[in-house]
N, C-alpha and C positions, 0 to 999 in steps of 0.2 A: 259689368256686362260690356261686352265688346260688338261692336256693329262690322258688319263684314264690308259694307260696301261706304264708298265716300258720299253718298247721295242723302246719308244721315245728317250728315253736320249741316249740310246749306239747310237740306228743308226745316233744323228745327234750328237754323241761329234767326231766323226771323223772331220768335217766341225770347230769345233770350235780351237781354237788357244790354242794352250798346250805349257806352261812354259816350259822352260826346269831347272834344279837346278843342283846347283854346284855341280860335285861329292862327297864332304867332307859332303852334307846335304840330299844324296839320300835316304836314311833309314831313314827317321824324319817322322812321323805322322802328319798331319797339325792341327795346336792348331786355335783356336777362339781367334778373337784379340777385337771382336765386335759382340755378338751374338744377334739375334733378340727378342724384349722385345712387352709384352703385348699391346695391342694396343686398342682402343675406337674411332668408326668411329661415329662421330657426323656432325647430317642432311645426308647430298649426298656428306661429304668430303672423298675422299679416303685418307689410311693411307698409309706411308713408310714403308717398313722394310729394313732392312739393314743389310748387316753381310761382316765381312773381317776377313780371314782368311792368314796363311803362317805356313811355306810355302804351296802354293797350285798352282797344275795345272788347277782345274775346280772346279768350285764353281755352285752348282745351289738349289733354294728353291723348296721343298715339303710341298703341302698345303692337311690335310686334306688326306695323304697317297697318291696323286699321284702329279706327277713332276708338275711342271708351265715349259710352255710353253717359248722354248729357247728366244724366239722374244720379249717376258715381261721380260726379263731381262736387268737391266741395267748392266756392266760390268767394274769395271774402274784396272786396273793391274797396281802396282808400284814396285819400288824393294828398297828392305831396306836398307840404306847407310851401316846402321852397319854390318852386317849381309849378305848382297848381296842375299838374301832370294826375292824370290817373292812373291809379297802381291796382292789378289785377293778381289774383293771390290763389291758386287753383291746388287741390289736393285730390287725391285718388289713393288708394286702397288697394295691395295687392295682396292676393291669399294664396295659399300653395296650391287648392287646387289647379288656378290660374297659369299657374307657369306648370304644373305636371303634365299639363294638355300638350304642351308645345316641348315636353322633354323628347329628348333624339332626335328631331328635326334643326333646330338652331335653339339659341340660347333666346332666351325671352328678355326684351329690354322694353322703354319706353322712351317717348318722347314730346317735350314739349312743344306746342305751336303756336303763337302769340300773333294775334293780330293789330293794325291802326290803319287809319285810312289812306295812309300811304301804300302800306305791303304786308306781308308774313315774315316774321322770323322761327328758325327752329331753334332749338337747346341741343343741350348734347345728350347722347342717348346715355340712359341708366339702366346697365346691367341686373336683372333681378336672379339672386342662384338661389338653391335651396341647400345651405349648410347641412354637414354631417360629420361625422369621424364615424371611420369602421371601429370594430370593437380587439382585429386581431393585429398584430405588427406582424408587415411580413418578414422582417426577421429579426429572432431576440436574442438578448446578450446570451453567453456561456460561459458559465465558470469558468476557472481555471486558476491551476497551483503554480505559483512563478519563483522564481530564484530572488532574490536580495540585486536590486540594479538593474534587473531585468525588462526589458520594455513589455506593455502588456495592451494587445487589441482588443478594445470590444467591439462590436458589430451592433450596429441598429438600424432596421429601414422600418420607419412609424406606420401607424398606419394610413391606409387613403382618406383623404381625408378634403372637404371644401368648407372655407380659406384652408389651404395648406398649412398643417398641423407645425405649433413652434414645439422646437425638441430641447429638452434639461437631462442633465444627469444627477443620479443621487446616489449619494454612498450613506447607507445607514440613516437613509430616510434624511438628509442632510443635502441641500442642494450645490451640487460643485461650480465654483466659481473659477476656470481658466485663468482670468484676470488676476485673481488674487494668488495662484498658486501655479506658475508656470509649469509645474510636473506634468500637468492636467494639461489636454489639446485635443478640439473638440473640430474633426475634421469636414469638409463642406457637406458630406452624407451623412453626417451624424453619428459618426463613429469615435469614441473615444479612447485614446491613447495618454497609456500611463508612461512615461520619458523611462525614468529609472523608478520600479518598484519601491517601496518603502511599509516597514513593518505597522506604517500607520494606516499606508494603502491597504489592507487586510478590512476587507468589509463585505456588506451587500450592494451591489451595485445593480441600478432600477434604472430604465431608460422610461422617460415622462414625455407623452406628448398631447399636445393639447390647442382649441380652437376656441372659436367663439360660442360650440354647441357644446361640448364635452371634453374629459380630461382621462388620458389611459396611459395605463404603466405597466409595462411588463412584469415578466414573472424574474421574481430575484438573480443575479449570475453571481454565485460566490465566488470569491478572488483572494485564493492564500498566499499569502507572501512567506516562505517558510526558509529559514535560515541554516544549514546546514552548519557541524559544530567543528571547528578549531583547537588545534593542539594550542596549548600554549607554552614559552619559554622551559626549558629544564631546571629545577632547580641543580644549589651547587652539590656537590658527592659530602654526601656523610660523614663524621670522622670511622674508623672501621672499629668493625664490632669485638673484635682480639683487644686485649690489654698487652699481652705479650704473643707473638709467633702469629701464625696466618689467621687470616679473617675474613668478615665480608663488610662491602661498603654501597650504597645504595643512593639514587636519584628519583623523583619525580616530576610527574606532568598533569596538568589538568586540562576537559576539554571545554574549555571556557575562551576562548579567542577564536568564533563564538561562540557560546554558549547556544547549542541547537534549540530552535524554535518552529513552533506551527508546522510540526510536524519532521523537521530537517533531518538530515542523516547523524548518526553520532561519529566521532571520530573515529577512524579507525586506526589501529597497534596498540601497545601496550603504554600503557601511563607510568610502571615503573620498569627501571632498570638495576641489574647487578652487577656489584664487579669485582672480583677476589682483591687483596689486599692482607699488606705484611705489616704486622706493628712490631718495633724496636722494645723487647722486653727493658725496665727499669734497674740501675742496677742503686746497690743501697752503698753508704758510705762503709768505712774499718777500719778501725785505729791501729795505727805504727805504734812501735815500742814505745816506751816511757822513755825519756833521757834519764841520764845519770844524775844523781842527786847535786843539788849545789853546793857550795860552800855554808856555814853557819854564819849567817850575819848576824850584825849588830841588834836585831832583836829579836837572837837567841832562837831563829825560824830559817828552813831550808824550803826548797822546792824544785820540782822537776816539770814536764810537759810532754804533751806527744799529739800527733795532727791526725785528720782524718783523710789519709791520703791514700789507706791501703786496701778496698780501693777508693776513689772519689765518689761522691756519687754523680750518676746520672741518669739522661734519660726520664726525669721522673722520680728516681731512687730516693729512701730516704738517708735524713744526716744519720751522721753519728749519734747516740745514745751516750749518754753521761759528762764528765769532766776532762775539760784538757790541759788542766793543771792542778798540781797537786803539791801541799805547803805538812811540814812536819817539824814539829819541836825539838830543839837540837838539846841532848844534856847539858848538865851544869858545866863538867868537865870540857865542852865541846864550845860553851859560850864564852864570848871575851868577855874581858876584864875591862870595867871605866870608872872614872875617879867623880865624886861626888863632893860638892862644897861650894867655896864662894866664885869657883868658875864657875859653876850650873846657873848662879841667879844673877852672873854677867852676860851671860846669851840671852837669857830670856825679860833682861832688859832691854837689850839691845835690838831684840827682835821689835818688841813694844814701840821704840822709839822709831823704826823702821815704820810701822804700821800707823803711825799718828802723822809722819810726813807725806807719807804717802794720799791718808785722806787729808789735809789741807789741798796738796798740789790737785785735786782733784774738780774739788770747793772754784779754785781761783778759775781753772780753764772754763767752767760751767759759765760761772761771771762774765766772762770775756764775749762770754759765745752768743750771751742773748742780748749784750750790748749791741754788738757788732749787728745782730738781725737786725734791732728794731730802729738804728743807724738806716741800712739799706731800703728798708719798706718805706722809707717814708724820703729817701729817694727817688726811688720808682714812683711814688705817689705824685711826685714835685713835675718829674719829668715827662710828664702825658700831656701838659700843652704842647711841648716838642712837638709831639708826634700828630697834632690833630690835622695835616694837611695830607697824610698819607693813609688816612681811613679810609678801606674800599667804598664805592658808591655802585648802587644797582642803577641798572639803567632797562629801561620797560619801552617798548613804543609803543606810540598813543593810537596807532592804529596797525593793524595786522599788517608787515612789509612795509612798513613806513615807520623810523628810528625817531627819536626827541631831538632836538636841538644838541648838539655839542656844548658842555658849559665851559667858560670861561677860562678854569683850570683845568683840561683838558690832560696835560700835563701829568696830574697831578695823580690820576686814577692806574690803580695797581690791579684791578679784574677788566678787563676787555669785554665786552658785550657779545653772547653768543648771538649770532645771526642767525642760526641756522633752524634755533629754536621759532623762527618768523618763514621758514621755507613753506611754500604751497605747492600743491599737484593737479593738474588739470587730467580732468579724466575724462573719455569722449573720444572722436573719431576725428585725427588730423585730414585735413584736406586743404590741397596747396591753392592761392588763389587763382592762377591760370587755369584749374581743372573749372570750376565754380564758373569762370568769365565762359569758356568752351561751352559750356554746358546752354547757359541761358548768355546769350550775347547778343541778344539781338533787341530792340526797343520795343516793347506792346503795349499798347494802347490798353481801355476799360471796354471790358463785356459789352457787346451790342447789343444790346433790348430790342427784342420784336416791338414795332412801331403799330396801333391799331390798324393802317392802313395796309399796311405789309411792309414798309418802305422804313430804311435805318439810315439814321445821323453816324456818322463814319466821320473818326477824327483820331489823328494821330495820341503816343501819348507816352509815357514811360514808363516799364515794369517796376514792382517793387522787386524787394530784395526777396520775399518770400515766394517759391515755386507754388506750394500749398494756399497762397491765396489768391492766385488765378481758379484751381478748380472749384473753393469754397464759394469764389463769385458767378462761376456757373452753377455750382448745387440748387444755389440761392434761390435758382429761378425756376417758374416749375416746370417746362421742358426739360429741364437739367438736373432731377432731382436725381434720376439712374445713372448718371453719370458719377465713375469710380472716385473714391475721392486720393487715392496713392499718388503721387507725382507720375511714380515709376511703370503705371500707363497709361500714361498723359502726356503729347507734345502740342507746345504749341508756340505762334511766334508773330511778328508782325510786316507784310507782305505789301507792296503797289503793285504799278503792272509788269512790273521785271517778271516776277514768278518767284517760286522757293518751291523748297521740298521737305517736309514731314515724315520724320522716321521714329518709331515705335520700335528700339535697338531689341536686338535677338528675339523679335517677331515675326517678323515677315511682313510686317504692315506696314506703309507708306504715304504719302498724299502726294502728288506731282502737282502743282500750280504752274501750267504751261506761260508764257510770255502772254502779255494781252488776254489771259482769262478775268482780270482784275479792271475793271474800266480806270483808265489813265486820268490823274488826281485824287481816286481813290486810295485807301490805306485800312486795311480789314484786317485783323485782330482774330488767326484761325487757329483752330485747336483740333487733336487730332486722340483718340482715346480708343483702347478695347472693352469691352465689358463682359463682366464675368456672367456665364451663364447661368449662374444658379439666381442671380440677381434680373433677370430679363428672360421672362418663358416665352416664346413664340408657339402661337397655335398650330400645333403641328396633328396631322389627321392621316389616318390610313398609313400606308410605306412611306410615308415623308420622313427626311430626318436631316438634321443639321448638318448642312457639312464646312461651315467655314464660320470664324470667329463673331461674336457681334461686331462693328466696328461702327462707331458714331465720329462725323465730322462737322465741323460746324463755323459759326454760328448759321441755324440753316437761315432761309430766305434771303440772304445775301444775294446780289446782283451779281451774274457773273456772264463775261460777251464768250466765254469760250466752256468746252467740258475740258472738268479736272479728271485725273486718271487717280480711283483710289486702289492699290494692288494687297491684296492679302492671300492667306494661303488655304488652300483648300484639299479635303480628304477624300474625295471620290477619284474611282480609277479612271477616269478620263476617259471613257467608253460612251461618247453621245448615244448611241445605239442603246445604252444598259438606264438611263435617266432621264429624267424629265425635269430638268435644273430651273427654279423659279428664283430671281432676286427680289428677296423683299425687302420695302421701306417701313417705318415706321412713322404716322403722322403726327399733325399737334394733339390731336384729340390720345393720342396711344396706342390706337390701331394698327397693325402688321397688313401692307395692300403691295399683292403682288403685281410691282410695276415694270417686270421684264420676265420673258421665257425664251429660253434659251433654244433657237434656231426659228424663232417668229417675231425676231425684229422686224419693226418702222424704223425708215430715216428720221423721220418727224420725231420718234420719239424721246425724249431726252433722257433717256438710259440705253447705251449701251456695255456688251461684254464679253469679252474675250476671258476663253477658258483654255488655260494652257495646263498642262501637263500636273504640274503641285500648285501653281497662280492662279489667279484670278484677277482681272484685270478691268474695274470698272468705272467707264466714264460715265460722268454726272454733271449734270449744268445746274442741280442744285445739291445743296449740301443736306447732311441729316444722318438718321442710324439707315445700316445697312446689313444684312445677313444674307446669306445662299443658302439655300434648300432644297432638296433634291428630293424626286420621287420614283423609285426605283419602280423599273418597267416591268422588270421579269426576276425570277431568283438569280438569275447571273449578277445582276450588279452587288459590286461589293464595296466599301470604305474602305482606306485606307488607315490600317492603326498602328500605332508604335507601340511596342515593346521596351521598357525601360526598367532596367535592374538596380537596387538601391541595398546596401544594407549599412550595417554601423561601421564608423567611420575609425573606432577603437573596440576593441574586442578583448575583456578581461575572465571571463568565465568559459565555461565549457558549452553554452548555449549560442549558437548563430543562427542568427533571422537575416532571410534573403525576400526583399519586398520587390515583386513583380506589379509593376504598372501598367495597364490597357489602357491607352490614351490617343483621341484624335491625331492623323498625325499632321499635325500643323504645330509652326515654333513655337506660339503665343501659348498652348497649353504646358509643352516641353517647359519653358523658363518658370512657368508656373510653381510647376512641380520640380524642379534644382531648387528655387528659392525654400520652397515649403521643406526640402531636406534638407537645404545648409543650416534652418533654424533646429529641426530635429537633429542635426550632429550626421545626419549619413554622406554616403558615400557613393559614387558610381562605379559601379565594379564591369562593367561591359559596355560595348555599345551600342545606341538603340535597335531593335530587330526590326524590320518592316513584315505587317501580316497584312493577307486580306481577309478582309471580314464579311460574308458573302449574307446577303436579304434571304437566307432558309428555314429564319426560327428558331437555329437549332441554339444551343447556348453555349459558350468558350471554355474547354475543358485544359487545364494547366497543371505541369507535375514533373518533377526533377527524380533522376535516374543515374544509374550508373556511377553513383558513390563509391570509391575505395569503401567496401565494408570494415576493413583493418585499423581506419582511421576517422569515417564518419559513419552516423545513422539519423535517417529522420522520426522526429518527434508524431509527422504525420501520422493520424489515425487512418485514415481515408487514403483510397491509393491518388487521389489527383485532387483539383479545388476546382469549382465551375462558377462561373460570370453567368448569370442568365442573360437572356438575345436581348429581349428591350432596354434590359438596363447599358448596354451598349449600344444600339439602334438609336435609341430617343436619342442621343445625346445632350439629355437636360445634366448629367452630369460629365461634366470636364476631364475626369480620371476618375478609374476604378484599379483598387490595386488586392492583393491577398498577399499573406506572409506563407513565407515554409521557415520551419524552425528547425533545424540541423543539431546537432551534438556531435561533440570531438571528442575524442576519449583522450586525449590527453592538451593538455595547455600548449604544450609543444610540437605539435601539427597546425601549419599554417597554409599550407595549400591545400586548397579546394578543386577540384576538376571533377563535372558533372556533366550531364545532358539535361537540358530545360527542352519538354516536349509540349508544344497547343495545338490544339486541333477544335476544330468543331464538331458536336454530335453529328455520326454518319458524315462524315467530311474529311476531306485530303486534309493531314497533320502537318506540320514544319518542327523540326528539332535543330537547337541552338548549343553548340556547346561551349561551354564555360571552363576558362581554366585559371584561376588569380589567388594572387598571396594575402589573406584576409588582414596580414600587421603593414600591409605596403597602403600608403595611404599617395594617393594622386589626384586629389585638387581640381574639377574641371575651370577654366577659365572660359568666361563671358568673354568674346572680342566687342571694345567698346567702338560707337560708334558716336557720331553727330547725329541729335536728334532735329536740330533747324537749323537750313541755309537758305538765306534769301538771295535774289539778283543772282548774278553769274556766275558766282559760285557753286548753283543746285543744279549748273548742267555743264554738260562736257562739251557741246555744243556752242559757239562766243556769239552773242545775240544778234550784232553784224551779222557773222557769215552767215547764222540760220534766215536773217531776211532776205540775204540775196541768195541763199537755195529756194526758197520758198516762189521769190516773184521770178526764177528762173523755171521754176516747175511745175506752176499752179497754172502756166495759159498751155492750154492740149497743144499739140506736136503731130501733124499727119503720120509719123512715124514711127508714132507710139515713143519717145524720150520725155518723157514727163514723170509725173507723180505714177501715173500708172505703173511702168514701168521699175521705178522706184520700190514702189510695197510687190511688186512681185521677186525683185532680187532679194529683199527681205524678208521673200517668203509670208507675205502678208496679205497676198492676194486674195485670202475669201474674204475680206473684208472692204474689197471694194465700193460696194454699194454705201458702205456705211460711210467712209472716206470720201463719196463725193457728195455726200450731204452736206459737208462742211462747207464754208466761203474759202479756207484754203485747205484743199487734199493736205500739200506738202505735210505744213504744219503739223496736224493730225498725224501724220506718220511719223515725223520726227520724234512728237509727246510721247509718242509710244515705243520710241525706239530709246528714247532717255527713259524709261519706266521700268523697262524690260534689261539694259546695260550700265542702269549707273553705277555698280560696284566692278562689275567685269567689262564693259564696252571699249570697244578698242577704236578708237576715232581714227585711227590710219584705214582699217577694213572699210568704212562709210565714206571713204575719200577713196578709195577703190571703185565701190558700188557708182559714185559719182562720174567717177572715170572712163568706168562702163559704159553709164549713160553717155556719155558724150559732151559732157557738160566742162568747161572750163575753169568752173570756179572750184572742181578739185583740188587744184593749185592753192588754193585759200588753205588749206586745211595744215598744209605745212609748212605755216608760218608758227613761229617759235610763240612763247606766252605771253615773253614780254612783247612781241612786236603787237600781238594782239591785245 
C-alpha cells in the first residue's frame, strides 16, 4: 500500500521503534550497506527490494514519490559486532498490479530513505518493469537457393521485447557459432551473413530469440546451396574403328567437374565427339624365288634359299609362311670320294688330346681367380682403420636456430650441416617502430579513481607498452563499464596546463584542452572514446531522435579553471527554425539529464554550444558522456543521411550483390562501416550520396534501373526494397543497409552502368547514377592522423603570442578594438554574451578558433583580422618557428 501524502510517515514514526547510537557515532550520516537494484516482474511474480543501511534509526521505501505504507514493510535490526553501529534491514514487495497503475505515465521505481540523528540519506532509485517477449518477430528469415561461393543474407528483427530479447542463429536445430566458423557474421541488427556459400551451409536456418520471460523462434528459411555441373577434361581419340581404308574415331566427356547438385543445372553440349579417320591396310610378307642349288658337299647334301622380301611385310602384315631353306641328298655319283684308315683315328686322337688341354687350362685360371679374391677381401678388411677419420658425422642443434658446438676435428667432416632445415617464419603484421612511438608518445599516468568526496589525487606517471590496458583499467570501473573496449576508438594521453588536443582519426571527434583549462601543477590522465549505439540506448520520446554520436570524455569530476571545446559531427539540416536541439549528459547513477537547449542558454551555465553547419561544438567545464538530440518542430525537419555503395571486392560468378547503406551522416558511423567491409572482402564502388530524410513517417523506398538488358538483369522479385521510418528516425541503429542481386549473362561483361533511385513514400525522389568496372578494384585509404598532442604542439597559435593578444584584448576599448570586435571579424558574434561570461573573452575566442582551423587555419588570415583591429602585435605572427 502506498500513502499519497508525506504526513504518513511523521505521524506514525512515533509508534515505530528508534535505535538509539552510541555517543561516539551520533553526528554520522547513515551510509547504504545494500541499496535497492533494478528489478523485472515476470508473469504475477512479485519482486524483492531490499536495502540496509547503518547507522540508522528508521529506514522506510518511497515508491514513485510517496512513502509505502509502514505495514508493507518488512523490518529486521542488527548491530554491528565491530563497530556497535545499528544496522537496519528493510524489504518491500512489489506486484504487477502495482506498477500497471503507473503504466504510460512514468516508469515505476522506488527508493530508499534511511534515517540517524544527524540527517536522511537516499539510495539510488530501482527501476521496477514488467518483462515480456511479443510472440511475433517483425521480420523473419526467407529461404533462398544460392550458387556455390555465394554470399547469402538473412534478415531478422526479433521480436519487442523487455529486457531486450538476446538473438542466436540455428542451422538444423544446431546453434551457430561466428567464433568458431568465420563463414558465419552475425551483424549489429541481427541479421546473418553467410561470406561464401558452402554445400554444408544447405540447411534450416531458425532465428531464436529470447529474455528472462520467454524463448521464440521463427518459422524455418530453407537455404539451398545448389551446384550447377561441369564438363570435365576430354579423354584422348580412340584408335579408329577401320582395320583397313576409312573409319571412324571417337572422344569423351563426363559432367562431373561438378558433378550437379541440390538441384544445379546439368551441363550443357554433347559429352561425345566424332571424327573420320583413315587406317593404313596391312600388307602380308612373299617369298622370292629359291637360289640355285649348291654344290654337293662333303656330306653328300646340297641346299638352296630364298627371303621374304616379295613383298615385306607391313603395316601389321603377316610373315612369310613356311621354310627358307631347303637341303637335298646329292647321288652316289655326285658325292666325293675320302680315304678311310689309320688317318681317320690320327684326327680323332688328335682332336682328344686338343680337348683334355683345353679343360686343364681351364681348371688352373679358376685357381688363380679365387686366390686372388680372397687375397683382396681381406685387404679391404685390414684397411678400414685408414679410413676411420673420414666418416661422415650428423650434426643436430640442441635448439631450434641455435647449431652444437664445432668439434675439435672440424676438419675432418665430409657432410656440411644444412641450415636451412633450422629456418623460421614469423607470421603477423610488420609495423616499423617510429609508427608505434607516433602513435602513443606521450607519458600517462594510472586511471583517476573517483575520490568519495568528489575530489582526485593526480600524479604523474608512465604508460605501459600495451594500448588495450589503458581501456581495460577504465572498464574496470563501474562508471566505465560502457566504455568500448577497441583501442581504435579510444584516445587518450597525459596533459598539465599547457593544453593538448584529442583526436578520434576519421571521425570527426576531437577534445581541445585550451591553455590554463588544467590548474598549473596539475597533470590529468584524459581519454577520449565513441560509443557504439546499440551498446548505450538513450530515452528517446515522441519526434526525438539522435543526431550526433555518443561521445564520452573523461576521467569526469576532474577539476578544470577553464571549458574544454568537445567538437563532433552531427546530422540535422541545421535549420534552428525545423528543431528543438537538447544536449544530453549522462550522470554517475546512468541517467540521460538534459543540461543544455539550444538557443536558451545561461552564462552561468557550464554547458555551452555552438552548432555549425555538419559540427558541433561543445564547451564543458566538466567532463563525462555526451550526445545531441533533437526534436523535430514540424514535418520540414529532416536528417541528414548518407548513401554508401559497397559490393564484392572480386567477382567469379555470374551473380553480383550491390549493398546499399542508409547511414547517419556523420564520419564515426562511415569508418564504421569501411572497417566492417574491409573484413567482408567488399569494395566501394561510388561516392557517398547525401539525402535528406524528412520527419513524414513515410518510409525509404530504393531501387536500381536502367540496366543494359543485353548484358544485365536483376534477380529482384519486387520492383524496389523499403527501410521503414522508425527504423531510420530512432537512430538506435547505426546503419541499415539492403542487397540488390544482379546477373550478367556472360563472365565477360564487366561494366555496370545503372540508375540507383530513393525517394520517400509520397515524397520528392533523388536518382544517383552509377557507372564502374566490377574487375577494377580501388582501395579506399584512411588519411592517418595524430591522435594526442600535448603543449604547443596542439595549437597553431605559440602560447606567448596568445597571452599577449589576450591581455591586449580582454580590457574594453571606447572604440569598440577589443575582443568584441575580434568575434565579430570572425563572424562569431552571436555568441557574445556567452564570451563575456568568461574572465577572458579573448581567450574563449581563440579555443574556438583553434577547434574550428586546426587541420585548415591559416595563422597569416588571424594576423590580418589583428591588423584590422589595430593592434600591433600583428607583427608577432610573422616571426618564423624557430625564432619563436
Amino acid at each position: 500500500m502506498i500513502l499519497h501524502t508525506d504526513s504518513f510517515f511523521y505521524g506514525c514514526s512515533e509508534h515505530a521503534a528508534t535505535s538509539t547510537l552510541p555517543a561516539a557515532f551520533t553526528d554520522l550520516l547513515p551510509h547504504f550497506l545494500v541499496e535497492p537494484e533494478d528489478e523485472y516482474i515476470v508473469k504475477n511474480k512479485p519482486v524483492t527490494l531490499t536495502c540496509r543501511s547503518t547507522p540508522a534509526t528508521q529506514i522506510y521505501f518511497k515508491c514513485n514519490g510517496e512513502w509505502v505504507h509502514q505495514d508493507d514493510h518488512l523490518i529486521e535490526r542488527t548491530i554491528d559486532p565491530a563497530t556497535a553501529l545499528p544496522i537496519m534491514q528493510v524489504k518491500i514487495d512489489i506486484t504487477r498490479q502495482q506498477v500497471e497503475k503507473v503504466f504510460g505515465l512514468d516508469e515505476y521505481w522506488c527508493q530508499c530513505v534511511a534515517w540517524s540523528t544527524t540527517g536522511t540519506q537516499k539510495s539510488q532509485k530501482a527501476f521496477i518493469r514488467i518483462a515480456y517477449l511479443r510472440k511475433n518477430f517483425e521480420e523473419e528469415p526467407q529461404g533462398k537457393e544460392v550458387t556455390l561461393d555465394q554470399e547469402v543474407l538473412l534478415r531478422c528483427h526479433p521480436p519487442e521485447g523487455v529486457p531486450p530479447p538476446e538473438v542466436e542463429w540455428q542451422r538444423n536445430e544446431d546453434v551457430l557459432d561466428p567464433a568458431s566458423d568465420p563463414n558465419f557474421f552475425v551483424t549489429a541488427d541481427h541479421n546473418l551473413i553467410i561470406k561464401q556459400a558452402r554445400l554444408a551451409d544447405t540447411g534450416n536456418y531458425t532465428c531464436a530469440a529470447k529474455n528472462i520471460v520467454a524463448r521464440r523462434k521463427s518459422p524455418s528459411a530453407t537455404v539451398v546451396v545448389y551446384v550447377n555441373g561441369g564438363w570435365s577434361t576430354w579423354t584422348t581419340w580412340s584408335s579408329c574403328s577401320a582395320v583397313c581404308g576409312r573409319g571412324w574415331q571417337k572422344r569423351s566427356r563426363s559432367c562431373t567437374n561438378p558433378t550437379p547438385l541440390n538441384g544445379g543445372t546439368s551441363c550443357e553440349g554433347q559429352n561425345v565427339q566424332k571424327s573420320a579417320c583413315v587406317a593404313t591396310c596391312p600388307v602380308d610378307g612373299g617369298w622370292s624365288e629359291w637360289s640355285k642349288w649348291s654344290a654337293c658337299g662333303a656330306d653328300c647334301s646340297m641346299w638352296r634359299s630364298r627371303e621374304c622380301t616379295q613383298p615385306a611385310p607391313s603395316t601389321g602384315g603377316k610373315d612369310c609362311q613356311g621354310l627358307d631353306l631347303q637341303s637335298l641328298n646329292c647321288t652316289s655319283l655326285e658325292c666325293p670320294q675320302t680315304a678311310s684308315g689309320a688317318e681317320d683315328v690320327a684326327l680323332y686322337v688328335g682332336m682328344v688330346a686338343v680337348a683334355l688341354c683345353l679343360t686343364l687350362l681351364l681348371i688352373v685360371v679358376v685357381l688363380v681367380y679365387r686366390r686372388r679374391k680372397e687375397g683382396l677381401d681381406a685387404d679391404v678388411a685390414d684397411s678400414s682403420i685408414l679410413t676411420t677419420g673420414f666418416q661422415p658425422m650428423g650434426i643436430k642443434p640442441t635448439k631450434p636456430g641455435v647449431w652444437a658446438q664445432r668439434p675439435q676435428n672440424s676438419h675432418l667432416l665430409t657432410i656440411q650441416p644444412d641450415l636451412t632445415s633450422t629456418s623460421t617464419s614469423y607470421q603477423g603484421t610488420l609495423r616499423s617502430r617510429h609508427d608505434t612511438v607516433g602513435k602513443f608518445s606521450m607519458a600517462n599516468g594510472p586511471l583517476l579513481d573517483p575520490l568519495p568526496n568528489g575530489s582526485h589525487t593526480l600524479h604523474n606517471g608512465k604508460l605501459g607498452a600495451d594500448p588495450g590496458e589503458f581501456v581495460s583499467r577504465l572498464t574496470a570501473q563501474g562508471y566505465f563499464k560502457t566504455l568500448p573496449r577497441d583501442v581504435d576508438n579510444t584516445s587518450y594521453g597525459t596533459f598539465n596546463f599547457l593544453g593538448g588536443r584529442l583526436t578520434l582519426p576519421n571521425t570527426g571527434i576531437s577534445l581541445l584542452i585550451p591553455p590554463e583549462a588544467i590548474p598549473r601543477g596539475k597533470i590529468y590522465e584524459i581519454y577520449l572514446t565513441v560509443q557504439r549505439k546499440e551498446d548505450i540506448r538513450l530515452p528517446l520520446a515522441g519526434c526525438q531522435t539522435l543526431l550526433s554520436p555518443v561521445v564520452s570524455c573523461g576521467p569526469p569530476g576532474v577539476v578544470l579553471t577553464r571549458p574544454v571545446i568537445l567538437s563532433m559531427d552531427h546530422c540535422s539540416d541545421a535549420c534552428p527554425e525545423n528543431w528543438a536541439v537538447r544536449l544530453k549528459k549522462q550522470n554517475y547513477e546512468g541517467t540521460w539529464e538534459d543540461v543544455l537547449l539550444m538557443g536558451e542558454e545561461h552564462p552561468s551555465d557550464p554547458y555551452y554550444c555552438q552548432l555549425e553547419a555538419e559540427t558541433c561544438r561543445v564547451f564543458s567545464e566538466q567532463m563525462g558522456r555526451f550526445a545531441l538530440v533533437g526534436e523535430s518542430l514540424h514535418m520540414g525537419a529532416a536528417k541528414r543521411l548518407r548513401l554508401v555503395l559497397f559490393s564484392d571486392a572480386y567477382c567469379t560468378t555470374l551473380e553480383y550483390n550491390i549493398r546499399v547503406y542508409c547511414m547517419d551522416d556523420t564520419q564515426d558511423v562511415f569508418k564504421e562501416v569501411m572497417q566492417m567491409e574491409r573484413q567482408l572482402g567488399g569494395r566501394l564502388i561510388d561516392e557517398p550520396h547525401l539525402l535528406l530524410f524528412k520527419d513524414s513517417y513515410h518510409n525509404l523506398r530504393l531501387s536500381i534501373h536502367d540496366m543494359p538488358q543485353a548484358h544485365w538483369r536483376s534477380k529482384l522479385l519486387a520492383g524496389y526494397q523499403e527501410i521503414p521510418f522508425y527504423h531510420i528516425w530512432n537512430g538506435s541503429q547505426r546503419y541499415l543497409h539492403c542487397t540488390f542481386t544482379l546477373e550478367r549473362l556472360s563472365l565477360a561483361t564487366c561494366q555496370l552502368s545503372c540508375q540507383l533511385c530513393v525517394w520517400q513514400v509520397e515524397g520528392e525522389g533523388q536518382s544517383f547514377g552509377l557507372d564502374f568496372n566490377i574487375a577494377k578494384v580501388t582501395p579506399p585509404a584512411l588519411a592517418p592522423t595524430h591522435t594526442a598532442l600535448a603543449g604547443p604542439s596542439a595549437f597553431q597559435i605559440p602560447y606567448l603570442i596568445r597571452q599577449k593578444i589576450c591581455s591586449s584584448l580582454d580590457t574594453p576599448c571606447p572604440n569598440g578594438a577589443d575582443w568584441r570586435m575580434l568575434a565579430q571579424r570572425l563572424k562569431l558574434d552571436r555568441h557574445m554574451s556567452f564570451f563575456a561570461s568568461n574572465v577572458s573573452p579573448t581567450s574563449v575566442i581563440l579555443d574556438l578558433w583553434e577547434a574550428q582551423h586546426f587541420h585548415s587555419g591559416n595563422i597569416n588570415q588571424l594576423a590580418t583580422v589583428m591588423a584590422d583591429i589595430g593592434k600591433q602585435e600583428a607583427m608577432i605572427f610573422l616571426v618564423s618557428d624557430g625564432e619563436c
